[in-house]
N, C-alpha and C positions, 0 to 999 in steps of 0.2 A: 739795463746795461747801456752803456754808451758807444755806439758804434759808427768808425767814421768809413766812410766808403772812398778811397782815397783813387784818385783818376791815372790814367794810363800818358806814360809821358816818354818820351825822345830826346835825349841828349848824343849829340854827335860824336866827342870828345871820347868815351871808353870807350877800349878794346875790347879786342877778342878774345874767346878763350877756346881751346880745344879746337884746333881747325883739322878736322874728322870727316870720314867720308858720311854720307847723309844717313847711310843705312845705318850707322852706330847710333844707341838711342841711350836719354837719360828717363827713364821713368818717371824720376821724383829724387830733388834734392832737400833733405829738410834737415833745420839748421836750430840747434839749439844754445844761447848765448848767457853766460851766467855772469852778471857785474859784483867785482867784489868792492869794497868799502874805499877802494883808492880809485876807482873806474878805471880796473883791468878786466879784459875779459877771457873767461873761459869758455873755446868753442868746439863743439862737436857736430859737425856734418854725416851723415849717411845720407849716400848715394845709391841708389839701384837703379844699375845699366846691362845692359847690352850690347858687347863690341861684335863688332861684324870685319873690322881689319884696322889696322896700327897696332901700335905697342904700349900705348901707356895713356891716362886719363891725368890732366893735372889741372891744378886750379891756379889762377894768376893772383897775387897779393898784388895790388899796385897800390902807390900813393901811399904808400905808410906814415907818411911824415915822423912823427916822434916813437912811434911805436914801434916794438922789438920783436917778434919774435921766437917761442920757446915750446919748449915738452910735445913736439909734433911727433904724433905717430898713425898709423892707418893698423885697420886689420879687414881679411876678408871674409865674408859671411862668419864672422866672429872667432878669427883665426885670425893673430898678430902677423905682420909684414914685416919682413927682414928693415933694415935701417941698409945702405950703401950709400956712396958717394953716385951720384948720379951721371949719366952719358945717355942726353938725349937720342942719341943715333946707335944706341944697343938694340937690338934683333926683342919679339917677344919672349924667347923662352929665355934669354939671357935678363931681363925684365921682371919674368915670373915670380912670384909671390918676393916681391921687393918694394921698395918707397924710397925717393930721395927728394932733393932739393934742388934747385936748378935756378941760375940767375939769368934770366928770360931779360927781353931788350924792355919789357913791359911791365919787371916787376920779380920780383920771388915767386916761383911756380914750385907747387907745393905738386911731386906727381908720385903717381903709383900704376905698376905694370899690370896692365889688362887680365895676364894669366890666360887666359883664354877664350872664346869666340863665345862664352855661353852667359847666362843672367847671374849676376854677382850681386852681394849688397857691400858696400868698401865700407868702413867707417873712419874718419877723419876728427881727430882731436888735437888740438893745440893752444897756446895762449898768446893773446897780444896784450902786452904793457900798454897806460895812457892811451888808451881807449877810446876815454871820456877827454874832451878838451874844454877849456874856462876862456868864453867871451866876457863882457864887463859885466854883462843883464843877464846871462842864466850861462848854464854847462849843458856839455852840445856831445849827441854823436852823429856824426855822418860818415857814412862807410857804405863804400860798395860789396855787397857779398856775394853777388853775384855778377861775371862781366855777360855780357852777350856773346850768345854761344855760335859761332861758325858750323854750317855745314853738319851740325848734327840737330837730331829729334832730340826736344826737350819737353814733356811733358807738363810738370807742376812741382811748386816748391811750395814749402812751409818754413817760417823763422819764427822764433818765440826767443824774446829777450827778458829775463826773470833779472831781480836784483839783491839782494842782503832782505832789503825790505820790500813789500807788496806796493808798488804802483799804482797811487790814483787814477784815475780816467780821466783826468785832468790835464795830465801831460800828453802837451801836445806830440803827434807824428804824421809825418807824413811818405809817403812812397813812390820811389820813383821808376819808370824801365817798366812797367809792364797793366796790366790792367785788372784790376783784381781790390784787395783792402789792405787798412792798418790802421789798427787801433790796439786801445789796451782793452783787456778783460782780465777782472779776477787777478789785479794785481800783476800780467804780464804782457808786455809788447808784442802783437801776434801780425805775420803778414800772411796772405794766402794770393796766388792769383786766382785770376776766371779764363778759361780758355787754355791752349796751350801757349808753352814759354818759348817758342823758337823764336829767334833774333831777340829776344827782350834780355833785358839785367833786372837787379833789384839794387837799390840804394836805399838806402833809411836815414832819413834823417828826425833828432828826436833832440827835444829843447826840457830841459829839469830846471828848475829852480838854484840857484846859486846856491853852495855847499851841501850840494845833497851827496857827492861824493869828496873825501879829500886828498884831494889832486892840487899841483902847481902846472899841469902841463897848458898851454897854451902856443898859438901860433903868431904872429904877429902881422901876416896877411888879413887877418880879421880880427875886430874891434870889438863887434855888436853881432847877436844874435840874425839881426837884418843884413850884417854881410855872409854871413853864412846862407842864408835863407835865400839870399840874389845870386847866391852860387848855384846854389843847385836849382832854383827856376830858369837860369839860362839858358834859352836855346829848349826849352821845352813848351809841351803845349798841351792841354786840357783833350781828355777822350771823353765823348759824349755819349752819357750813358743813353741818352733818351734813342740814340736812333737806332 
């Protein structure tokens, strides 16, 4: 198999997410992302944490550009969450087994109420439209899926991005925010870190071959695969694994 050991990187530029007192812990966020035939995707997060005090756990969407959106729902240790209109400054037990939406100064914050002081596993599904965007040389995802986490314990994550069809090991990725890998196996985009995840993010950025999905979305800030690519190396810098 082909496996790329992809380095630990810093960019200054993303936010925060969850600004939590430190005893609140996330064990393991793991993220599973399904491309369908137009490069939309379908995504499912489970989260298992720990709260120790605040009222609700949410995740920041930033930077969406063309992307929408839809069928968002949570459930807790495998019990659905009520849907409500969201207020960040509701009490926990007014919170309690609910989910809403929230237009954060950083983005769409996708939250759901803590419920109580003890270990939970939340599950998170939704879809984001145009996905996939089309430079001139190949079709490109880059997405942050994780922001860097404030103030709280973050353990370890896992992302697997699968597609209609099985993934050469060909296509290139790379990962950004934290130390750890990304490569393909067996047909799917797998990242993992090494260590823990306090202060880090994850970004993915992943280059396909032109019309591997059929899409029109594109941006007009980028041109070339290599404006995308100078994006996300800015302001970042190589972890050495040797020392």
């Amino acid at each position: 198999e082909k496996m790329k050991k992809i380095l630990f990187f810093i960019v200054t530029f993303l936010c925060s997410l969850n600004v939590v007192d430190a005893a609140n812990k996330i064990h393991s966020i793991d993220i599973s992302v399904y491309l369908d035939e137009e490069g939309n995707a379908n995504i499912q997060e489970i989260w298992t944490v720990d709260g120790q005090d605040g009222t609700e756990w949410y995740k920041v969407l930033g930077n969406l550009g063309n992307s929408k959106l839809s069928d968002f729902t949570v459930s807790m240790d495998g019990s659905p969450l009520t849907y409500k209109k969201w207020d960040v400054d509701e009490s926990l037990s007014q919170k309690k087994g609910y989910y809403g939406i929230n237009n954060g100064t950083d983005g769409i914050e996708l939250c759901f109420g803590k419920y109580d002081y003890k270990k939970h596993i939340f599950t998170l599904n939704y879809k984001l439209s145009n996905f996939v965007f089309n430079v001139d040389d190949a079709q490109v995802i880059y997405f942050n899926f994780i922001d860097r986490l404030s103030d709280v314990s973050f353990d370890d994550f896992t992302l697997e991005i699968s597609t209609y069809y099985d993934l050469p090991d060909t296509i290139d990725v790379w990962g950004y925010g934290y130390k750890g890998y990304a490569y393909v196996e067996n047909g799917v985009i797998k990242m993992s870190n090494e260590g823990d995840m306090d202060d880090n993010y994850v970004v993915l950025l992943a280059k396909f071959p032109l019309n591997t999905f059929d899409t029109l979305n594109s941006y007009s800030n980028v041109s070339t695969f290599n404006d995308v690519y100078e994006m996300a190396e800015e302001g970042s810098y190589d972890y050495n694994y040797d020392s």
